[in-house]
C-alpha positions in Angstrom: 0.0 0.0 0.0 2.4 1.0 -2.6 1.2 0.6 1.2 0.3 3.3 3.9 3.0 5.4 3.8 3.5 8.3 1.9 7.2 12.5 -0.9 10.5 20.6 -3.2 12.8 24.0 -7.2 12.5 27.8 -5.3 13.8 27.6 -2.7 12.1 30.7 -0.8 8.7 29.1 -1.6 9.9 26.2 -0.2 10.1 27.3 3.3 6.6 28.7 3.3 5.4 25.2 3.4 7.4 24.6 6.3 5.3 27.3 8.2 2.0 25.1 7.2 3.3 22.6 10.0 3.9 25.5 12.3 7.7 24.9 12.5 10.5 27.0 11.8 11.3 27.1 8.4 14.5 25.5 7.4 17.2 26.8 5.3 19.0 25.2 2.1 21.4 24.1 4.3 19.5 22.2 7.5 18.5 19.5 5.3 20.6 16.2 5.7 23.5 16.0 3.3 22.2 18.6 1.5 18.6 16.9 0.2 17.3 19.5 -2.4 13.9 21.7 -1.5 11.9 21.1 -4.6 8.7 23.7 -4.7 6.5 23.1 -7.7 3.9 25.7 -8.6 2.7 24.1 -11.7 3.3 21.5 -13.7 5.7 21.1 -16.8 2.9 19.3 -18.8 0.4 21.9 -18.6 -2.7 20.9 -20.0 -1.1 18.2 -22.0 -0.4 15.4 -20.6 2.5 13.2 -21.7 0.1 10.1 -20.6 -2.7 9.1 -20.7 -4.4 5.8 -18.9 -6.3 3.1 -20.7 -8.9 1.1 -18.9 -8.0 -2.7 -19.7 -10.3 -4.4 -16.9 -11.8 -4.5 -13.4 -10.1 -7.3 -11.1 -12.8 -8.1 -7.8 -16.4 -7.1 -7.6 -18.1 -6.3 -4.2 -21.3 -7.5 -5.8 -20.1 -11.3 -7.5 -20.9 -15.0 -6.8 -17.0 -15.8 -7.7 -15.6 -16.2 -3.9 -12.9 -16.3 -5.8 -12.9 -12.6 -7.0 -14.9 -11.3 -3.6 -12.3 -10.0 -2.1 -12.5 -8.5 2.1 -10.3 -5.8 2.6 -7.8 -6.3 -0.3 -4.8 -4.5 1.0 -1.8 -5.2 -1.5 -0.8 -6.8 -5.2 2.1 -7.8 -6.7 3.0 -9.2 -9.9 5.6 -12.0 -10.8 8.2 -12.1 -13.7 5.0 -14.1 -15.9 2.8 -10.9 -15.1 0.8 -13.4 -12.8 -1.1 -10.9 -10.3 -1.2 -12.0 -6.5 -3.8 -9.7 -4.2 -3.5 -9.9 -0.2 -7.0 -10.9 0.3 -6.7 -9.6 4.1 -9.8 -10.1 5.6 -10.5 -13.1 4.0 -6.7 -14.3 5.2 -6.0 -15.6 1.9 -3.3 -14.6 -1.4 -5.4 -15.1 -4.7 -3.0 -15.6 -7.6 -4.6 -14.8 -10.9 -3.4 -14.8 -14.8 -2.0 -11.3 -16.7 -5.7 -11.3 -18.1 -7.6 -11.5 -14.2 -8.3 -15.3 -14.3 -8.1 -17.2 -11.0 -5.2 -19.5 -10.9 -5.1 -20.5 -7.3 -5.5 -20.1 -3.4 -2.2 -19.8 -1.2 -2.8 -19.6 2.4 -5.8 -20.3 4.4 -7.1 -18.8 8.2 -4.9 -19.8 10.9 -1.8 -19.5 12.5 0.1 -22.8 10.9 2.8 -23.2 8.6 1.7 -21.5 5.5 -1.2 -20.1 6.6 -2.3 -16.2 7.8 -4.6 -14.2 9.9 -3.8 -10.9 8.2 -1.8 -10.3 5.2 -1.0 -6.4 5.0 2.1 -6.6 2.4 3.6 -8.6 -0.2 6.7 -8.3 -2.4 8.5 -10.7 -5.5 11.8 -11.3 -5.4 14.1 -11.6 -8.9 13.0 -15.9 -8.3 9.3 -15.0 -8.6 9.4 -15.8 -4.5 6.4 -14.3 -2.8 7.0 -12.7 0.3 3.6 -12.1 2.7 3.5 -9.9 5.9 1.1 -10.9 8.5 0.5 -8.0 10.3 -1.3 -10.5 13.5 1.7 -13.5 13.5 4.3 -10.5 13.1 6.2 -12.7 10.3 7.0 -12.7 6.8 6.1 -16.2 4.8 8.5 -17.0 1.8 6.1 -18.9 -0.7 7.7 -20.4 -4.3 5.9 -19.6 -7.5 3.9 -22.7 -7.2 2.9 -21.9 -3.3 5.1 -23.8 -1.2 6.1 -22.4 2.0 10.2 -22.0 1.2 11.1 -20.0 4.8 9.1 -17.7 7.3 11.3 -14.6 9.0 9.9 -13.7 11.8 9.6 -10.2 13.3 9.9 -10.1 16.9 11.9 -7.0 18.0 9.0 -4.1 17.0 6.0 -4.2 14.8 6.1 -2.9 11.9 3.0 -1.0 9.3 4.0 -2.7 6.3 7.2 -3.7 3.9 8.6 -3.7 0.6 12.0 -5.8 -0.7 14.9 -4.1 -1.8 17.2 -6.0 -4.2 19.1 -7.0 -1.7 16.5 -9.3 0.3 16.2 -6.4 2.1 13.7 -5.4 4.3 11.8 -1.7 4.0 9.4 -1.4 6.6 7.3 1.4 8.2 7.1 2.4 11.6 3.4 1.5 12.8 1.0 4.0 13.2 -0.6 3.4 16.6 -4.1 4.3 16.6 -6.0 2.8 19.3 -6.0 3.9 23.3 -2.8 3.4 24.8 -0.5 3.9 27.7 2.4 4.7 25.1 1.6 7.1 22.7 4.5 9.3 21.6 5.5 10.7 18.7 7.0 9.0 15.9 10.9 9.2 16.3 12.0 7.9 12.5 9.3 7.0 9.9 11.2 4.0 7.9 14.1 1.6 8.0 16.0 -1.1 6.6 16.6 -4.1 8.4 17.9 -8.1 7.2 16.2 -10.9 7.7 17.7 -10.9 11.8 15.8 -7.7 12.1 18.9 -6.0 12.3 18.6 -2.7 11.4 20.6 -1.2 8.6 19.1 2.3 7.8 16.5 4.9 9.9 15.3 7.5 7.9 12.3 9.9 7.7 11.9 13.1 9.8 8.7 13.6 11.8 7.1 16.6 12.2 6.8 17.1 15.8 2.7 18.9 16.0 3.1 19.3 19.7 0.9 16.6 20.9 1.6 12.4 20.4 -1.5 11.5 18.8 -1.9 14.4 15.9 2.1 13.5 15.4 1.8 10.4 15.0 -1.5 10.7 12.9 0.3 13.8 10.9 3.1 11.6 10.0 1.6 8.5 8.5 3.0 7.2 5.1 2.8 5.5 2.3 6.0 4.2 0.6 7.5 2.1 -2.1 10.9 1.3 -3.9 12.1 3.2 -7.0 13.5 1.5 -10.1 16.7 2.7 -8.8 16.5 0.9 -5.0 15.7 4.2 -3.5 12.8 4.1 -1.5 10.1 7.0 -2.1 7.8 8.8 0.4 4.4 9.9 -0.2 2.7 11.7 3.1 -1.7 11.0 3.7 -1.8 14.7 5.8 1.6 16.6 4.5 2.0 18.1 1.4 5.2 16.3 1.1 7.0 13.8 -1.4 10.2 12.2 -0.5 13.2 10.3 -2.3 16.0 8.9 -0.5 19.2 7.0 -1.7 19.1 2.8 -1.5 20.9 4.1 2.0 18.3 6.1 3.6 20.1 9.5 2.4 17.6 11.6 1.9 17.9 13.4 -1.7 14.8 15.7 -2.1 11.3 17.3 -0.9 8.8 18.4 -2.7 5.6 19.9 -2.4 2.7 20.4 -5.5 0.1 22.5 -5.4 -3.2 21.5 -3.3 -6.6 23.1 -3.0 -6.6 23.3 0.5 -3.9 24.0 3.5 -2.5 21.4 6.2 -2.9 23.1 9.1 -4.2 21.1 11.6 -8.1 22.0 12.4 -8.2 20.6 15.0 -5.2 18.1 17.6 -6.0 14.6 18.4 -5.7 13.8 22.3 -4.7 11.5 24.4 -5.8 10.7 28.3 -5.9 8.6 31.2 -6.7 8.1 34.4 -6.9 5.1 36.5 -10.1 3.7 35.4 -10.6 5.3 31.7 -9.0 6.4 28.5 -10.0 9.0 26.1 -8.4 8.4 22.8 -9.5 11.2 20.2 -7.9 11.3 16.5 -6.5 14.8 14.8 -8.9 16.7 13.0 -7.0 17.1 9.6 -6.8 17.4 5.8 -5.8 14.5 3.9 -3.0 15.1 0.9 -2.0 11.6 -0.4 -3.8 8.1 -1.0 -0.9 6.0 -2.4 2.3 6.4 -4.1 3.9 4.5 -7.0 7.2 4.4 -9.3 6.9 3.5 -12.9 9.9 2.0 -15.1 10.9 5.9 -16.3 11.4 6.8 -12.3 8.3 9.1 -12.5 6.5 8.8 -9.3 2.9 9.1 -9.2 1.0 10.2 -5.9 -2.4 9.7 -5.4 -3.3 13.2 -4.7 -6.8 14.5 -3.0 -8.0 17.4 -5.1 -10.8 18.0 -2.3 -11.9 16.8 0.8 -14.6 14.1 1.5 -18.3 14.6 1.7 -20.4 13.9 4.4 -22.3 11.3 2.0 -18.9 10.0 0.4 -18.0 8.6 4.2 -18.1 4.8 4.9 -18.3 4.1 8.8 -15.8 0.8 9.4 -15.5 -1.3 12.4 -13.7 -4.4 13.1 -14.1 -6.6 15.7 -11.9 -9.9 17.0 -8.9 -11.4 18.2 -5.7 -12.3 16.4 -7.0 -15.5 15.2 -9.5 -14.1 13.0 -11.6 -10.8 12.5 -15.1 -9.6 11.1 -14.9 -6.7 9.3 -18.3 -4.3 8.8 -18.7 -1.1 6.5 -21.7 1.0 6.5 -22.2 3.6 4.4 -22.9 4.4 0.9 -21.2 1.6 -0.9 -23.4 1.7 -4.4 -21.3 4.9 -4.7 -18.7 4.0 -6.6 -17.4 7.3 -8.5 -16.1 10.8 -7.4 -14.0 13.4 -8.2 -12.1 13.3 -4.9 -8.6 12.3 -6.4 -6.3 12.7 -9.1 -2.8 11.1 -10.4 0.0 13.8 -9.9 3.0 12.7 -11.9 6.8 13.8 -10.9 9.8 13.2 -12.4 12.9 11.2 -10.9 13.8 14.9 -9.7 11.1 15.7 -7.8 9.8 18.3 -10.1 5.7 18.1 -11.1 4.8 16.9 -14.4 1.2 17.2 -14.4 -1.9 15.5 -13.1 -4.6 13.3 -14.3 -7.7 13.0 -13.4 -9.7 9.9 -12.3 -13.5 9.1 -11.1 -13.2 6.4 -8.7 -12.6 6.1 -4.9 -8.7 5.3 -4.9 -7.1 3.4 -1.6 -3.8 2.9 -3.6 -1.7 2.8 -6.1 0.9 0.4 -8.1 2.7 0.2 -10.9 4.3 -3.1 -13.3 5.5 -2.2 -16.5 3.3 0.0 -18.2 0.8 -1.7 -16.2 -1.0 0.6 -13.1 -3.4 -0.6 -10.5 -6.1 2.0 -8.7 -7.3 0.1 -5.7 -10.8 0.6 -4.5 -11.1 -1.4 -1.0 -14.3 -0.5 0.4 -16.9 0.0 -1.9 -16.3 -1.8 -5.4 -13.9 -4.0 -3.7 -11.7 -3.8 -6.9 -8.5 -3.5 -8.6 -8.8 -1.3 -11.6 -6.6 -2.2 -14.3 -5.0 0.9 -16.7 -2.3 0.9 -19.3 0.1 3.9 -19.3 0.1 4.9 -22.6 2.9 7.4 -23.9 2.0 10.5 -25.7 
């Protein structure tokens, strides 16, 4: 989810959006190793796009008889050298594997906490043997599965939880720092966003500066994420409540910010907060504008950010609740789900450089965002319970 994580040229501009976050601004120099401010005001493209995106097909249907295709809370995809697609059917605690055309292939995984099976898969990842790797969030381990779906090796993740991971090509781990949202005696603000570690959980990189908002639960709120690794190795950053993009180095260097243009601010409304006494907790989230919904890299090194061009309507919102133990979950959504198109988001496309190169528009709900080839993914989770299938096509 490209997972939950989210990534400025003028340079004085550039440190106005610092002030948004009501911090002081930072000059050229402040930044670590000397990562570039990127500021874009518009984008190169203007109203022509160098790209356009071609519907090819619709992979899941909220509405089907095919178990195999009714997916519950899809929350990842991948695809193998063979352009066979795998989805982490979450809720369901299941990987379907299907065809480069959407046809069901096969099951891997069922609900439990054996050898080869999962209680909820947040993340997958291919490595160069078509290996699949699968985070479960609830066993805190990473399942190795071969093409054909046997279990090869499981790494377990004991030493901190983790929000999600992608593989570098070095067997690598990148992983996100969880985003604790629940009542707790611990909340405090995020200290690093991402890291690298091995499969020994040693860690080999921290990287990502928080933005401290003065109160635990709006920082760590304000500094959620989505991420995902660059054709070069370098991870990428996309921010859900800061207008802020982020590239770093296969190392963790950071080597630029940058900011696009948004038709809103993101100052926070209104902080989150946080108490407790001995017999009750009061656990409140930040009021706040969302920016980002997903970030992807295509083969060119453009990275494209699910962007909010407005914010949600009061008839757009879906009211979720889960319920369970580690074993197994029920997941309910109420709301609005026949309401399957909005104008809520668009594609905003940078360069390897950071610098805008324009945005697209699209008309569906959008959870996330990946990118194969000149393949790209839009993810709708809660209402269609889709995968939208586009082809990039070149102008």
């Amino acid at each position: 989810m490209g997972h939950r994580w989210t990534p400025v040229t003028g340079t004085l501009a550039a440190l106005a959006a610092w002030t948004v976050f009501g911090l002081a601004a930072p000059q050229p120099g402040d930044l670590k190793d000397g990562a570039r401010i990127v500021h874009n005001v518009k984008g190169k493209w203007g109203a022509s796009p160098k790209v356009r995106l071609e519907p090819i097909r619709v992979i899941g249907d909220a509405d089907t008889d095919d178990e195999n295709l009714a997916f519950n809370m899809p929350n990842d995809l991948v695809e193998d050298g063979r352009g066979n697609i795998y989805i982490a059917d979450s809720a369901n605690a299941r990987i379907q594997k299907l065809d480069k055309d959407g046809a069901f292939i096969a099951t891997l995984g069922r609900r439990g906490q054996g050898p080869g099976e999962f209680t909820s898969v947040r993340s997958l990842a291919i490595d160069p043997d078509d290996r699949l790797y699968a985070f479960d969030a609830g066993q805190r381990r990473v399942t190795i599965l071969t093409s054909e779906g046997r279990e090869a090796r499981t790494i377990r993740l004991l030493k901190g939880n983790i929000s999600g991971l992608r593989l570098m090509k070095d067997g690598s781990l990148l992983v996100g720092e969880p985003l604790r949202s629940g009542p707790r005696q611990d909340v405090v603000p995020p200290r690093i966003l991402l890291k690298i570690i091995d499969d020994q959980e040693t860690v080999k990189a921290e990287f990502g500066s928080p933005v401290d908002y003065g109160e635990p639960v709006t920082s760590q709120v304000g500094n959620s994420i989505y991420f995902t690794i660059g054709s070069d190795n370098g991870p990428v950053a996309a921010f859900s409540y800061q207008n802020r993009v982020e590239k770093y180095t296969p190392a963790g260097r950071i080597v630029w910010r940058a900011d696009r243009p948004l038709n809103f601010d993101t100052k926070v409304i209104e902080k989150g907060k946080f108490e407790s006494t001995p017999t009750t907790s009061t656990f409140r989230g930040p009021n706040m504008n969302r920016c980002s919904n997903g970030v992807a890299v295509d083969a060119a090194g453009r990275i494209w950010v699910v962007t909010y061009r407005r914010q949600i309507k009061p008839e757009e919102i879906l009211r979720i609740s889960v319920s369970g133990s580690q074993s197994g979950s029920t997941r309910k959504v109420e709301g609005n789900t026949d309401l399957r198109t909005t104008d809520m988001f668009q594609l905003d496309v940078f360069d390897p450089e950071g610098t805008l190169l324009g945005t697209l528009p699209v008309t569906q709900f959008v959870d996330g965002i990946w990118i194969y080839g000149d393949r790209l993914y839009l993810l709708d989770r809660d209402r269609g319970v889709a995968y939208h299938q586009y082809r990039i096509i070149e102008r």
